[in-house]
Backbone as XML, in Angstrom:
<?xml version="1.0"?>
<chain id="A" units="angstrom">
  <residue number="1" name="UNK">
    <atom name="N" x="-17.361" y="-29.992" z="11.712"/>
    <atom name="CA" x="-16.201" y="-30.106" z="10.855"/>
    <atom name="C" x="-15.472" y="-28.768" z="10.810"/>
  </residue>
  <residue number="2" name="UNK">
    <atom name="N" x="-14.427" y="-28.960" z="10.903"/>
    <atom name="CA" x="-13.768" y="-27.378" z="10.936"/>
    <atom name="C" x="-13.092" y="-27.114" z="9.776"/>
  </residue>
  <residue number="3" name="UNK">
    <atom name="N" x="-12.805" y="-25.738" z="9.594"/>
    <atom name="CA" x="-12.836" y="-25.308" z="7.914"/>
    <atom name="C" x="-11.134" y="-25.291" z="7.817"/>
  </residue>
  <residue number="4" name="UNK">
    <atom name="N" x="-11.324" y="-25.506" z="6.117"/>
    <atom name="CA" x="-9.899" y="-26.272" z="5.638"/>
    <atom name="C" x="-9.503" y="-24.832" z="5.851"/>
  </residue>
  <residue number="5" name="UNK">
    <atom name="N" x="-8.207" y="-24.429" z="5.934"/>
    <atom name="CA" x="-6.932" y="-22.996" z="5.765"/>
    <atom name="C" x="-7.575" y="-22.297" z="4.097"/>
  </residue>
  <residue number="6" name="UNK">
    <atom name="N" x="-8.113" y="-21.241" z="4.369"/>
    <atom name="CA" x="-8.120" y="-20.627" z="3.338"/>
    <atom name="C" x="-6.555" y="-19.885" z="2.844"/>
  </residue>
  <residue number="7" name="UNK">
    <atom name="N" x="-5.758" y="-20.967" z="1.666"/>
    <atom name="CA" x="-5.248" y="-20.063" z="1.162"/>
    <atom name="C" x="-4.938" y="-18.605" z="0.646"/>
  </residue>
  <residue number="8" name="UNK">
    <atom name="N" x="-6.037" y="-18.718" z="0.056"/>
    <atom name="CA" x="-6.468" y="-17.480" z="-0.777"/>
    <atom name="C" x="-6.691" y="-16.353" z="0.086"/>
  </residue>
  <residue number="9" name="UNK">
    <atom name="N" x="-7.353" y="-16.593" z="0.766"/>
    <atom name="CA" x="-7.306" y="-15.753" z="2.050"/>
    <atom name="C" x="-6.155" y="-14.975" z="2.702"/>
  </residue>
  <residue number="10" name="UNK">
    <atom name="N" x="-5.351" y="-16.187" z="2.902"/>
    <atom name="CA" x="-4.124" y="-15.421" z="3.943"/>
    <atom name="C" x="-3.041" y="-14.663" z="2.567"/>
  </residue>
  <residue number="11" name="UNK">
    <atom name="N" x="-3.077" y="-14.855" z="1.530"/>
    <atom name="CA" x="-2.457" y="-14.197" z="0.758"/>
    <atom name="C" x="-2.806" y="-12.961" z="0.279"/>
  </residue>
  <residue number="12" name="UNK">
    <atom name="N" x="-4.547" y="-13.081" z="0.211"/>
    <atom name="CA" x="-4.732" y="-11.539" z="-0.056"/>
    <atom name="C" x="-4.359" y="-10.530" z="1.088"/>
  </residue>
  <residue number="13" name="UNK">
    <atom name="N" x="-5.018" y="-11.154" z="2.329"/>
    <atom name="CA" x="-4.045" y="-10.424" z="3.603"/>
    <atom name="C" x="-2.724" y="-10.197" z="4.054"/>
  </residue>
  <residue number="14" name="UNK">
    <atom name="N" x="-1.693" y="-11.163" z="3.363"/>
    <atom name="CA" x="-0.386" y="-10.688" z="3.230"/>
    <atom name="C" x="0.034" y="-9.676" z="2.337"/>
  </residue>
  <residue number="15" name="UNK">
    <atom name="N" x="-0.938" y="-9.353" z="1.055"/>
    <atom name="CA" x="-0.731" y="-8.794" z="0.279"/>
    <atom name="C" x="-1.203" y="-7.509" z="0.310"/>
  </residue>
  <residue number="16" name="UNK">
    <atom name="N" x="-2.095" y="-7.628" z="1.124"/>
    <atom name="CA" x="-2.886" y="-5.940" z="1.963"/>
    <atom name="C" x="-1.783" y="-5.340" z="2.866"/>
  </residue>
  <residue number="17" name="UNK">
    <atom name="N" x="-1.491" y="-5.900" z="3.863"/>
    <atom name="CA" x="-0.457" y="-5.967" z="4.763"/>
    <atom name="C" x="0.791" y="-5.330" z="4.299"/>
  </residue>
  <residue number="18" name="UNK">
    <atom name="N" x="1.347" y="-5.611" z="3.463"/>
    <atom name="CA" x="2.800" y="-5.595" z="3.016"/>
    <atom name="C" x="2.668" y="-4.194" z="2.378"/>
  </residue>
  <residue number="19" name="UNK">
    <atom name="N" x="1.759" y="-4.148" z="1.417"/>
    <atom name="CA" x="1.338" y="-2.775" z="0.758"/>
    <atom name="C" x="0.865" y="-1.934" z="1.485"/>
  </residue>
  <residue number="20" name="UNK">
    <atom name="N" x="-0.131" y="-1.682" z="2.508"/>
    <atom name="CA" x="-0.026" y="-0.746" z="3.365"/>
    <atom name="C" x="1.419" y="-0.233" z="4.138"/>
  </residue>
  <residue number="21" name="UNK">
    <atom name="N" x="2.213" y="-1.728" z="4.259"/>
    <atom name="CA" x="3.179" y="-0.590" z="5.315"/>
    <atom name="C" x="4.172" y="-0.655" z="4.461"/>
  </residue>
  <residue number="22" name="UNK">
    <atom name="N" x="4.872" y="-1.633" z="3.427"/>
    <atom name="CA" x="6.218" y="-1.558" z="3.357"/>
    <atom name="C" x="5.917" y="-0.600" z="1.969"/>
  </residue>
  <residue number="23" name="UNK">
    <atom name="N" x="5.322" y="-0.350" z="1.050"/>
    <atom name="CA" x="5.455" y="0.496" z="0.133"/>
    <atom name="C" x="5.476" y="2.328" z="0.489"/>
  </residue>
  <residue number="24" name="UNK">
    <atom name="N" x="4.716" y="2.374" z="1.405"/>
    <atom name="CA" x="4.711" y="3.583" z="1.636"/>
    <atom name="C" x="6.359" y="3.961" z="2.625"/>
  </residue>
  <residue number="25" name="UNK">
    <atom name="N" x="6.171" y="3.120" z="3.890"/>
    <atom name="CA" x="7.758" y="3.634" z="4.128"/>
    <atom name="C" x="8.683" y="3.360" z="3.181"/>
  </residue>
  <residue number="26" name="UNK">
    <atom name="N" x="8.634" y="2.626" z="2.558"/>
    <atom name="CA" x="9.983" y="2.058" z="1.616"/>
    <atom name="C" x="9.981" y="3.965" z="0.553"/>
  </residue>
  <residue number="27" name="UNK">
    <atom name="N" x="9.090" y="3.974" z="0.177"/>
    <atom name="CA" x="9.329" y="5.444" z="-0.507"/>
    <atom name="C" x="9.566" y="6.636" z="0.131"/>
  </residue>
  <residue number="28" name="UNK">
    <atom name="N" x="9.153" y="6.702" z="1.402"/>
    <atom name="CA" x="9.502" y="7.321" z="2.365"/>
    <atom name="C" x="11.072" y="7.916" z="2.264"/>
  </residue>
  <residue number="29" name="UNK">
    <atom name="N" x="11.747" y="6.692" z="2.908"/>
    <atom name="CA" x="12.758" y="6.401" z="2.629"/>
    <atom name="C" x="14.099" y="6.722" z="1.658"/>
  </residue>
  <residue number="30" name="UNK">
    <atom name="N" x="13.162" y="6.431" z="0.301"/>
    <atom name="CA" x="13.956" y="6.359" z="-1.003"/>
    <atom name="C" x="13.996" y="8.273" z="-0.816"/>
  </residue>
  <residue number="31" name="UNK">
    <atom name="N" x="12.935" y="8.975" z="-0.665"/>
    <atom name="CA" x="12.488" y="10.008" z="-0.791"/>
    <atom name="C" x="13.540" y="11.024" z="0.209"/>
  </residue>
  <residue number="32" name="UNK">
    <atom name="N" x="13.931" y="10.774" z="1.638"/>
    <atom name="CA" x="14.489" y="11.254" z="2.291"/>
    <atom name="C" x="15.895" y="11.040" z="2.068"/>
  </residue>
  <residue number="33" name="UNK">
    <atom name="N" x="16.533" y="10.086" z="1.489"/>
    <atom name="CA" x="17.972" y="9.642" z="1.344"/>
    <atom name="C" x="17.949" y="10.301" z="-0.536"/>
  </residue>
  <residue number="34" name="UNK">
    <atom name="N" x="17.289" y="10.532" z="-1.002"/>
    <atom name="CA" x="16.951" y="11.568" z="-2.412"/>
    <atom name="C" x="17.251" y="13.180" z="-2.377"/>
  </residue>
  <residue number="35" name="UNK">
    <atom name="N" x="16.571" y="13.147" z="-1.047"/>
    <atom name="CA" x="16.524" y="15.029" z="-0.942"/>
    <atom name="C" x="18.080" y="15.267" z="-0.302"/>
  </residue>
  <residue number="36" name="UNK">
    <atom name="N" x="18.495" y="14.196" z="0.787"/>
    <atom name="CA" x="19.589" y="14.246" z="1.247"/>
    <atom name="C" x="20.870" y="14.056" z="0.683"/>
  </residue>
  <residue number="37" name="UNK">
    <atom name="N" x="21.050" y="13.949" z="-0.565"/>
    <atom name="CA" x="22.260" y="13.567" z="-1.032"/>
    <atom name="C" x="21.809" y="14.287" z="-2.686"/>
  </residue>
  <residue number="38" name="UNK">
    <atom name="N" x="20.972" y="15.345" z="-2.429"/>
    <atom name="CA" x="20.754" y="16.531" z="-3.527"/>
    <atom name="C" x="21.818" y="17.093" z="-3.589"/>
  </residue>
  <residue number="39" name="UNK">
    <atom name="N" x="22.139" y="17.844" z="-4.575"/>
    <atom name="CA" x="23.077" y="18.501" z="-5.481"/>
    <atom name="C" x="23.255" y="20.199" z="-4.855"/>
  </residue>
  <residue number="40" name="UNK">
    <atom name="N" x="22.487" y="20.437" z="-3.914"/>
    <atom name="CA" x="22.056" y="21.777" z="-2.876"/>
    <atom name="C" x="21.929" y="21.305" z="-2.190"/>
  </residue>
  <residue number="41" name="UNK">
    <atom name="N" x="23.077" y="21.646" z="-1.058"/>
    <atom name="CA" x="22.806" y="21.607" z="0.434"/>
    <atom name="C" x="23.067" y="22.676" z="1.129"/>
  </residue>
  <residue number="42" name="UNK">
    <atom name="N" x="22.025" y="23.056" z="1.690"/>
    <atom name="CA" x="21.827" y="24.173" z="3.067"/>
    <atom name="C" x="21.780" y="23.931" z="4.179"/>
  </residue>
  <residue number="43" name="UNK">
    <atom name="N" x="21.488" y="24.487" z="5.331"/>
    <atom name="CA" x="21.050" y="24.299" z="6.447"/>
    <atom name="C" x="19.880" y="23.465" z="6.894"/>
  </residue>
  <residue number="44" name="UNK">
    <atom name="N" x="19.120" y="23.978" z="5.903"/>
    <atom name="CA" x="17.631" y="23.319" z="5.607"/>
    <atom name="C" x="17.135" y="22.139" z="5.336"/>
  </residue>
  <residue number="45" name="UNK">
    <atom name="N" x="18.383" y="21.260" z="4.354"/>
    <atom name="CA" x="18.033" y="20.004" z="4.063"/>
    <atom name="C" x="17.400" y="19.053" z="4.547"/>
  </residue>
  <residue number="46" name="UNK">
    <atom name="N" x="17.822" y="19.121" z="5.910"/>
    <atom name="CA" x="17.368" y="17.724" z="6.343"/>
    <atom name="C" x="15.539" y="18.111" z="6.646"/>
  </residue>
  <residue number="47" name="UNK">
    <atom name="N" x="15.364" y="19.317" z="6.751"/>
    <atom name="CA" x="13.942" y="19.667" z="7.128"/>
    <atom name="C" x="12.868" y="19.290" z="5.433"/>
  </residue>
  <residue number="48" name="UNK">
    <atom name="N" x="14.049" y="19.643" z="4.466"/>
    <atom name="CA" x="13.155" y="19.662" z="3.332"/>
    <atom name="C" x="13.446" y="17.842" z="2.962"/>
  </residue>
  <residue number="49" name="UNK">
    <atom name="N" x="14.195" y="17.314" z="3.449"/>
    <atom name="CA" x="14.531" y="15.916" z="3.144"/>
    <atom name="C" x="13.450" y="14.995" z="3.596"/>
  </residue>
  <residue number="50" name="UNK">
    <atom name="N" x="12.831" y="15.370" z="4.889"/>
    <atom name="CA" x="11.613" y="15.141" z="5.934"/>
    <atom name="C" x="10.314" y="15.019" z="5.069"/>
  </residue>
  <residue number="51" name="UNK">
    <atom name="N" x="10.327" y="16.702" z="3.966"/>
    <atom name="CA" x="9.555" y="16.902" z="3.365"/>
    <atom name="C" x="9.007" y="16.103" z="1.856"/>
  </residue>
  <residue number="52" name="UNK">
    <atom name="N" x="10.632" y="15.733" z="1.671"/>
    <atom name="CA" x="10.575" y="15.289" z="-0.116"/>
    <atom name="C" x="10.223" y="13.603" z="0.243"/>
  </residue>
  <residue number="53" name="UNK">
    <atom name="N" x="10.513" y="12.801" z="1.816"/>
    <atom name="CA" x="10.627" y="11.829" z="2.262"/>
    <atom name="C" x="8.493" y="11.621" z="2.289"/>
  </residue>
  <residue number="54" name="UNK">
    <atom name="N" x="8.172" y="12.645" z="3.155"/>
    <atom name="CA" x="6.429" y="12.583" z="2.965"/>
    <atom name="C" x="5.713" y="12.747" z="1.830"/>
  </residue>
  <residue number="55" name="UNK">
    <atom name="N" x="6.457" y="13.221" z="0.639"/>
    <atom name="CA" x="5.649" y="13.746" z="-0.898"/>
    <atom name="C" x="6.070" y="11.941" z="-1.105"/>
  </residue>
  <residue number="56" name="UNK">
    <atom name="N" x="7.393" y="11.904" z="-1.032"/>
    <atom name="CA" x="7.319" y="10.272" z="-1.719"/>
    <atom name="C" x="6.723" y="9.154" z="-0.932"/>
  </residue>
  <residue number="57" name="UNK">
    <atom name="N" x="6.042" y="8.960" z="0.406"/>
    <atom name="CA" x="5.391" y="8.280" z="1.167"/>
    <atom name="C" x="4.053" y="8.124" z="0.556"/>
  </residue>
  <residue number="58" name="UNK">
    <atom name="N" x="3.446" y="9.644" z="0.022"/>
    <atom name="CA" x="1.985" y="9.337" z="-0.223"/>
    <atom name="C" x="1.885" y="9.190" z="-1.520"/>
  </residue>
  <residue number="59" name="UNK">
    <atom name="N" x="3.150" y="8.873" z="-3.040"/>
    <atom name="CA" x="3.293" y="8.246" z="-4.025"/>
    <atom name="C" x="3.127" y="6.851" z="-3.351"/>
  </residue>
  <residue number="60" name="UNK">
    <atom name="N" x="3.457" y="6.399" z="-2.460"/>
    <atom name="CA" x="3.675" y="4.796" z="-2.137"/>
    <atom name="C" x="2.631" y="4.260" z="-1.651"/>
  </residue>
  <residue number="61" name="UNK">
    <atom name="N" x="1.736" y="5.416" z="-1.071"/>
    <atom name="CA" x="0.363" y="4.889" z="-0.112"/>
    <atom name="C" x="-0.313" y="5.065" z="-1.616"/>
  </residue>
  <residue number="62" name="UNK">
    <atom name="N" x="-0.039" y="6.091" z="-2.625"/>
    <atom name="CA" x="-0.864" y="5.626" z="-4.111"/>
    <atom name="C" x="-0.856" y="4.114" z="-4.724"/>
  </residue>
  <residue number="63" name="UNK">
    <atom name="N" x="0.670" y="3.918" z="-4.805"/>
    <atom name="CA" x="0.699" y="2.645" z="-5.170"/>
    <atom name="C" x="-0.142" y="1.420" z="-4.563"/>
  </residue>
  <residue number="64" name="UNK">
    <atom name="N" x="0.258" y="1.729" z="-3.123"/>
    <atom name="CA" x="-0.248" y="0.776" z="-2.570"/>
    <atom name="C" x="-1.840" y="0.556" z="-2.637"/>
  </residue>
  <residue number="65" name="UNK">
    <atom name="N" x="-2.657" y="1.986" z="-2.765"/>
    <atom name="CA" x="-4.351" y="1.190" z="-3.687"/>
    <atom name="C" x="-3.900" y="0.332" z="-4.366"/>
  </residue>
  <residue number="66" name="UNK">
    <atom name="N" x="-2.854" y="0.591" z="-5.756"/>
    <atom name="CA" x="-3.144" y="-0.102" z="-6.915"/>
    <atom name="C" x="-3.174" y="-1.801" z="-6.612"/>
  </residue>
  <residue number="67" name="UNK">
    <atom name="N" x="-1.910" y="-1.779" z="-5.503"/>
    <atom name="CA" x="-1.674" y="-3.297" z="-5.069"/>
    <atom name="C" x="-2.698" y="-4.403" z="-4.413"/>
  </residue>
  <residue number="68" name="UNK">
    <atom name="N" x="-3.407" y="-2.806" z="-3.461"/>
    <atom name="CA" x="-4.404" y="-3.499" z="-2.356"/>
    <atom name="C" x="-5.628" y="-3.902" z="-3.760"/>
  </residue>
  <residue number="69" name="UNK">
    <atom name="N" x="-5.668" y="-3.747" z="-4.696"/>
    <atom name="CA" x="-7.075" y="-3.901" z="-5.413"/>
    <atom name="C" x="-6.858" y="-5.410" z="-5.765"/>
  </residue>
  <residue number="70" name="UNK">
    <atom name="N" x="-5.630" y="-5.803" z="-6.129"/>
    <atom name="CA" x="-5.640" y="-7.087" z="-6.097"/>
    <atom name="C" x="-5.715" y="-8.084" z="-5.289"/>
  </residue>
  <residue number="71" name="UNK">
    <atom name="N" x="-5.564" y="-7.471" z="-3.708"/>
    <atom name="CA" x="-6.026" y="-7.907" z="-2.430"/>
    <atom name="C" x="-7.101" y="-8.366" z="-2.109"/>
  </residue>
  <residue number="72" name="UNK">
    <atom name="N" x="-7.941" y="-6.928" z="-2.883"/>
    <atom name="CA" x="-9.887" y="-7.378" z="-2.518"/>
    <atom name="C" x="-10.409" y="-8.492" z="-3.570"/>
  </residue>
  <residue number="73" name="UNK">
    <atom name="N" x="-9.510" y="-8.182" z="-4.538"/>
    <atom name="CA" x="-9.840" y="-9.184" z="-5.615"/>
    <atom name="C" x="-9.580" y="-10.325" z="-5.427"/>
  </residue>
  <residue number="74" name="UNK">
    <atom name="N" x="-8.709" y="-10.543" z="-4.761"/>
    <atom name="CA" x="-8.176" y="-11.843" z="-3.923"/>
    <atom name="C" x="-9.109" y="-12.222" z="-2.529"/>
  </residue>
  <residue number="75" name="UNK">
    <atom name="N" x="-9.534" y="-11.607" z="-1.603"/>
    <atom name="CA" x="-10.176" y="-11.873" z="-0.976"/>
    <atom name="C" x="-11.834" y="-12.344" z="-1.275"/>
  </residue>
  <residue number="76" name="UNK">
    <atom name="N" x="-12.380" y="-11.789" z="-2.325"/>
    <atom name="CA" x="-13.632" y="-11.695" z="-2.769"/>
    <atom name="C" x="-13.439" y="-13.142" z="-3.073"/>
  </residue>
  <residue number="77" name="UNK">
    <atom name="N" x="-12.617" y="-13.542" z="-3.917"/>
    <atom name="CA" x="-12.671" y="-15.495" z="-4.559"/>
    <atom name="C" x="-12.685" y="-15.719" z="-2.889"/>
  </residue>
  <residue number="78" name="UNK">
    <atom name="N" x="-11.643" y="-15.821" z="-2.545"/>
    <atom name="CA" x="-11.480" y="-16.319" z="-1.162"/>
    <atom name="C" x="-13.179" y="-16.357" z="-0.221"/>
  </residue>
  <residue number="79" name="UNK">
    <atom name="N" x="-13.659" y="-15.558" z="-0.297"/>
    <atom name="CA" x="-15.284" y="-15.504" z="0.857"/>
    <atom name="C" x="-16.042" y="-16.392" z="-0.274"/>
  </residue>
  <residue number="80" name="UNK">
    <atom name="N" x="-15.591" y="-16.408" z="-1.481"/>
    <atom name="CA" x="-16.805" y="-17.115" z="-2.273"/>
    <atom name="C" x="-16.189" y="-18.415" z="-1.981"/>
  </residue>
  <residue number="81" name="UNK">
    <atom name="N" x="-15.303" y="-18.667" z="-1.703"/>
    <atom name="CA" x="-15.410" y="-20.337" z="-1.841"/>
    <atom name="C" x="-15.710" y="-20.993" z="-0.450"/>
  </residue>
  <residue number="82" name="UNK">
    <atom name="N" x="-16.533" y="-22.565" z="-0.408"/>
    <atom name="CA" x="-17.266" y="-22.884" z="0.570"/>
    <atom name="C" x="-16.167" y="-24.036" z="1.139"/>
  </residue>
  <residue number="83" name="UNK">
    <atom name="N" x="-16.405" y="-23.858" z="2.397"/>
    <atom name="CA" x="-15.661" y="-24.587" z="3.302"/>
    <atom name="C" x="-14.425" y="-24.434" z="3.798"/>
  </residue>
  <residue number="84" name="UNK">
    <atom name="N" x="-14.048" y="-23.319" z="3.443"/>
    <atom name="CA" x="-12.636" y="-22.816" z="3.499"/>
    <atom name="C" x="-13.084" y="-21.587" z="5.063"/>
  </residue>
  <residue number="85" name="UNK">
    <atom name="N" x="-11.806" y="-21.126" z="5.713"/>
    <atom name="CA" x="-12.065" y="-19.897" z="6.158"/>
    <atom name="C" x="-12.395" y="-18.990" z="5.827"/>
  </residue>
  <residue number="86" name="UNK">
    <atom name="N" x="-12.541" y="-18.098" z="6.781"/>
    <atom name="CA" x="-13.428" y="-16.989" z="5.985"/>
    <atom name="C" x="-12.563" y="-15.138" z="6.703"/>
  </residue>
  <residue number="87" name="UNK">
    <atom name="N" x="-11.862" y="-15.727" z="8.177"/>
    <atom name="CA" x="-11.525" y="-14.789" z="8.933"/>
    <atom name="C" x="-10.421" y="-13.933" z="8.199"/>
  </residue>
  <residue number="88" name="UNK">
    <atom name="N" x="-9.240" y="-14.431" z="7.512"/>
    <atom name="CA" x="-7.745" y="-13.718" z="7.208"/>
    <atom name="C" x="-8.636" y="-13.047" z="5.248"/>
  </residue>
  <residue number="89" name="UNK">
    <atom name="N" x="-9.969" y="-13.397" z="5.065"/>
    <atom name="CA" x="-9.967" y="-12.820" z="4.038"/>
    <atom name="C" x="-11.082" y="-11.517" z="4.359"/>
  </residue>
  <residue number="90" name="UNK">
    <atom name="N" x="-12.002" y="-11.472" z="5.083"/>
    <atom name="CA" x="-12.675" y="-10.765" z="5.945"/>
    <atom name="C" x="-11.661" y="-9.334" z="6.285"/>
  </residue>
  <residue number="91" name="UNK">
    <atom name="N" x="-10.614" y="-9.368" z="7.161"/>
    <atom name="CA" x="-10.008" y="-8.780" z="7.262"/>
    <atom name="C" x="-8.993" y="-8.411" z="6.365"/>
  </residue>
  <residue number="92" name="UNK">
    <atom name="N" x="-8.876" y="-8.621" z="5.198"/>
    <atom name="CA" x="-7.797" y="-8.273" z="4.192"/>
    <atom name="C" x="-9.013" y="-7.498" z="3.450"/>
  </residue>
  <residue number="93" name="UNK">
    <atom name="N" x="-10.205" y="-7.960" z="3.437"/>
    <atom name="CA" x="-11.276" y="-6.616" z="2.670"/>
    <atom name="C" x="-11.315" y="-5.520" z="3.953"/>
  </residue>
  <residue number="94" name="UNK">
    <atom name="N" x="-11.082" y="-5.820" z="4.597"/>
    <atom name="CA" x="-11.482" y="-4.135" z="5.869"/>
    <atom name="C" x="-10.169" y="-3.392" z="5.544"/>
  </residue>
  <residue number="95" name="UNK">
    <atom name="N" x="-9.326" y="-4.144" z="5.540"/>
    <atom name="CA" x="-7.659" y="-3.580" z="5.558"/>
    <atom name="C" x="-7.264" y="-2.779" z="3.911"/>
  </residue>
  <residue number="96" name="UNK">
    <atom name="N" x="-7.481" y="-3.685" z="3.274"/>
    <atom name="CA" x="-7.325" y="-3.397" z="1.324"/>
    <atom name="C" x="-8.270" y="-2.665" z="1.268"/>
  </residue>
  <residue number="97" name="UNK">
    <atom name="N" x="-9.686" y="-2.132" z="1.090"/>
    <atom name="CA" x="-10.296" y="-1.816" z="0.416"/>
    <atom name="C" x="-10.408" y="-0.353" z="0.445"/>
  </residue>
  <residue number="98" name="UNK">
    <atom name="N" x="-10.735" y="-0.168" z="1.720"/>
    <atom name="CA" x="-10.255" y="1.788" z="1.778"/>
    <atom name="C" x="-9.134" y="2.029" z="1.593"/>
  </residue>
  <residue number="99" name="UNK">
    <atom name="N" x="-7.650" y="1.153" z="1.668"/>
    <atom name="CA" x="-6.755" y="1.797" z="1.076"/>
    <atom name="C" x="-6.857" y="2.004" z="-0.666"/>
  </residue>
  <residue number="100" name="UNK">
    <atom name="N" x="-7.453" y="0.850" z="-1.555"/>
    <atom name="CA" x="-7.586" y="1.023" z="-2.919"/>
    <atom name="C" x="-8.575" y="1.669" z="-3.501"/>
  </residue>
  <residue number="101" name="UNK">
    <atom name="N" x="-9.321" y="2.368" z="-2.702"/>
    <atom name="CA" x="-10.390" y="3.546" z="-2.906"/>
    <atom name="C" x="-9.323" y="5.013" z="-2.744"/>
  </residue>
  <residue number="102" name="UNK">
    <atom name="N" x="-9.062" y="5.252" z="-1.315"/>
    <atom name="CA" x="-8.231" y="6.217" z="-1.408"/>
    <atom name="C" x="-7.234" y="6.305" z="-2.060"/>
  </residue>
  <residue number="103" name="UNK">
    <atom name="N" x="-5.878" y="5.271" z="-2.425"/>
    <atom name="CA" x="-4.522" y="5.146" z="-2.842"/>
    <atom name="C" x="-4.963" y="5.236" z="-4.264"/>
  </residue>
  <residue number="104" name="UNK">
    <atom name="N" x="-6.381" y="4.654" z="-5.106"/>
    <atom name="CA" x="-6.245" y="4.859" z="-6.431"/>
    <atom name="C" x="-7.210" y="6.394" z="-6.681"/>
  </residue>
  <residue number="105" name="UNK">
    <atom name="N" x="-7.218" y="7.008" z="-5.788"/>
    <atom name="CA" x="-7.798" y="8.752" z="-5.641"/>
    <atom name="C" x="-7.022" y="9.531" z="-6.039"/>
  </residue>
  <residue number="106" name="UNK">
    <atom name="N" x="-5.426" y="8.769" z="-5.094"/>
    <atom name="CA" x="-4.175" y="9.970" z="-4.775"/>
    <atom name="C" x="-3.658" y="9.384" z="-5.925"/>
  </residue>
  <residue number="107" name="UNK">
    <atom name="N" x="-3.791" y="8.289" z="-7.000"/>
    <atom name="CA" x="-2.940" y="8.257" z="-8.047"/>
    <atom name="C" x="-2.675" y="9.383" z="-8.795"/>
  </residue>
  <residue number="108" name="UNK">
    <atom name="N" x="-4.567" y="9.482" z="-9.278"/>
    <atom name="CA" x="-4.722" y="10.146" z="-10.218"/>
    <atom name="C" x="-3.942" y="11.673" z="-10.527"/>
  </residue>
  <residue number="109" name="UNK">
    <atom name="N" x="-3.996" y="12.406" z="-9.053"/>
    <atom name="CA" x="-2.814" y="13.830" z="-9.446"/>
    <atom name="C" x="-1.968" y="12.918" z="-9.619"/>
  </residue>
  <residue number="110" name="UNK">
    <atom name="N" x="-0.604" y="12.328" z="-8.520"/>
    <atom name="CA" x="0.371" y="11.967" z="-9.205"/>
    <atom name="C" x="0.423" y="11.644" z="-10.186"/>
  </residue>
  <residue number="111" name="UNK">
    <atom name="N" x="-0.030" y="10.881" z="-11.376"/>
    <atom name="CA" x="-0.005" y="10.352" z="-12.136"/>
    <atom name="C" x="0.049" y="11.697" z="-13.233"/>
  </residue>
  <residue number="112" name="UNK">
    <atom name="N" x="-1.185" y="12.657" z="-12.864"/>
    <atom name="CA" x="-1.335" y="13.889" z="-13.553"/>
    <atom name="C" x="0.253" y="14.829" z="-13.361"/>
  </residue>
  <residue number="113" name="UNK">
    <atom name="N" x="0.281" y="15.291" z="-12.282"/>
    <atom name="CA" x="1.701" y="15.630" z="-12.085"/>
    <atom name="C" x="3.509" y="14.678" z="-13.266"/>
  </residue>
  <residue number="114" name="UNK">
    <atom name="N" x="3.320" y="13.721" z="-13.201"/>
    <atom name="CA" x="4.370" y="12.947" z="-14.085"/>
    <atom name="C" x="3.818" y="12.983" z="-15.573"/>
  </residue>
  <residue number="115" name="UNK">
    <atom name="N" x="3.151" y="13.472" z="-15.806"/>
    <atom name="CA" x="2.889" y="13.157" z="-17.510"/>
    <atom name="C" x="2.165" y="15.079" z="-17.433"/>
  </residue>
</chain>
């Protein structure tokens, strides 16, 4: 008998997925078009824009622990339930889980830094 589509599964892995890449470039991003359209411009900008673009990347790879934890948490129901797949939640714990170990590490300065 072959196993029903684990929902649960492919969502925690979309949800690992998305947070590894689109939160961190997306701040990236916000971060470089921030430094670039600062109130001081030198010669330098675009080098320090590069710079303010990577400080806000690894705010986003922070976030993104916080997101991926609901990933593993999502995947964990997902392996517990029987008869379902087992592969897209398997891999959303390899993918999520060292990021929400490390990403909720790097919160903690940021977090210290804003307050």
């Amino acid at each position: 008998m072959k196993p029903i589509r684990n929902k649960l599964g492919i969502a925690a892995l979309v949800i690992a997925v998305a947070a590894v890449v689109l939160l961190p470039f997306a701040a990236f991003i916000l971060g470089l078009i921030g430094t670039l359209t600062g109130p001081q411009q030198t010669k330098d900008t675009p080098g320090w824009a590069v710079l303010g673009g990577l400080v806000f990347a690894g705010f986003g790879f922070a976030v993104a622990g916080a997101v991926c934890l609901i990933a593993v948490v999502l995947a964990i129901i997902a392996l517990t339930r029987t008869g379902h797949g087992k592969v897209a939640a398997i891999i959303a714990l390899v993918i999520g889980a060292p990021v929400a170990v490390i990403g909720c590490l790097l919160l903690i300065p940021y977090i210290d830094v804003l307050f």
